[in-house]
C-alpha positions in Angstrom: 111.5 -128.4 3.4 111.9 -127.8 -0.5 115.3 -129.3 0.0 113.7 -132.7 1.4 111.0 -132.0 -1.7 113.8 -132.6 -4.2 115.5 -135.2 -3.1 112.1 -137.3 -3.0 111.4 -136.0 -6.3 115.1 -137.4 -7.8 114.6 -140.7 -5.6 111.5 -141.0 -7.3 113.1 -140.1 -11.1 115.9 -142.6 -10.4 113.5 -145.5 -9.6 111.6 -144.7 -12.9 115.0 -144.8 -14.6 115.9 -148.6 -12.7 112.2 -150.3 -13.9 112.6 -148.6 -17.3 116.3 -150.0 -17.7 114.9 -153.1 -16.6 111.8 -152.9 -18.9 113.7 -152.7 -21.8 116.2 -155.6 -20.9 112.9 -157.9 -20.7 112.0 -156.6 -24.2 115.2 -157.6 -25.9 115.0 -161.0 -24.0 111.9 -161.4 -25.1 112.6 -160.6 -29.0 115.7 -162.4 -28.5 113.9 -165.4 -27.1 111.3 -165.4 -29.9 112.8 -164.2 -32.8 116.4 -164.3 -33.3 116.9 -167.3 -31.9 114.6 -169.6 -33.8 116.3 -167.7 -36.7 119.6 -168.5 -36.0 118.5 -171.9 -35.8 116.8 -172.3 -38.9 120.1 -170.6 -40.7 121.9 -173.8 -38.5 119.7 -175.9 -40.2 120.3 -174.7 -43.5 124.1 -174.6 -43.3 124.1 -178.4 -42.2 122.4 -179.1 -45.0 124.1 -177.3 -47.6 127.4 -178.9 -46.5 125.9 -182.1 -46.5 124.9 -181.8 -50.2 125.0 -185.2 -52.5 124.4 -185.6 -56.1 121.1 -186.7 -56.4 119.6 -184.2 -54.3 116.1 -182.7 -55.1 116.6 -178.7 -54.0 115.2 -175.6 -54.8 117.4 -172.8 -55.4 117.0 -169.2 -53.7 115.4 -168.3 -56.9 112.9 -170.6 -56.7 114.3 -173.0 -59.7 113.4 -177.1 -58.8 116.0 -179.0 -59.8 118.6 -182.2 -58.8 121.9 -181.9 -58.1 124.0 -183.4 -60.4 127.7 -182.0 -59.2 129.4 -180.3 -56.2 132.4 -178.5 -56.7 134.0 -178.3 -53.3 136.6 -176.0 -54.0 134.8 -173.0 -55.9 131.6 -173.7 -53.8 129.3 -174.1 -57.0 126.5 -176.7 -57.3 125.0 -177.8 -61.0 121.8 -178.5 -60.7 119.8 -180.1 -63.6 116.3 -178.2 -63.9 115.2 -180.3 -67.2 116.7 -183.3 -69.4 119.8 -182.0 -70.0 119.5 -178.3 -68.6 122.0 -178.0 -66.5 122.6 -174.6 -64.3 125.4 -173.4 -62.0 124.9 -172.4 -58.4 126.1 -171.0 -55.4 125.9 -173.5 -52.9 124.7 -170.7 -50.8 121.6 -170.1 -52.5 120.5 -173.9 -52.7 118.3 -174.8 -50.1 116.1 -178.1 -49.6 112.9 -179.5 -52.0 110.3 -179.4 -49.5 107.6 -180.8 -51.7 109.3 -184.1 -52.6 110.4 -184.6 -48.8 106.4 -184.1 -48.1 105.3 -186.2 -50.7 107.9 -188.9 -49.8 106.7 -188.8 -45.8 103.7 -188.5 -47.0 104.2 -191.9 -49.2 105.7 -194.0 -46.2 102.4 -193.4 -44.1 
């Protein structure tokens, strides 16, 4: 009888095992689903617009500095950006991202 008593006790641990295995795969999904996806996304975003850079270009570097691009070097990767009349600074095209407050204010204009 204890014999029968243990394997019901092990069935029992191995089904605990099975929905906890399974819990933790809905988790991840779940985490996946809502966090690193949209993220990856975003960074997609990002990329797409970095390589589609023009002079011209109202961005906002990872610093925080406003500025307009005003040349791309294509080989070395580096973006001046001119901050005030004749301030210029160099950037990694990396770290520039896009001027959210002009593309506001110009949707908001074309209303």
């Amino acid at each position: 009888m204890s014999t029968f008593m243990f394997l019901a006790s092990q069935a029992q641990q191995g089904g605990g095992s099975m929905s906890f295995l399974i819990l933790m795969i809905a988790v991840f999904a779940i985490m996946w689903f809502f966090m690193i996806r949209p993220q990856q996304k975003k960074q997609k975003e990002i990329r797409k617009f970095q390589n589609a850079l023009q002079e011209g270009t109202k961005v906002v570097t990872g610093g925080g500095i406003y500025g307009e691009v005003k040349k791309i070097d294509l080989a070395t990767n580096i973006v001046e950006i001119e901050i005030a009349k004749g301030v210029t600074i160099r950037v990694d095209k990396g770290y520039v991202f896009a001027d959210v407050t002009s593309s506001e204010l110009t949707a908001g204009q074309n209303k």
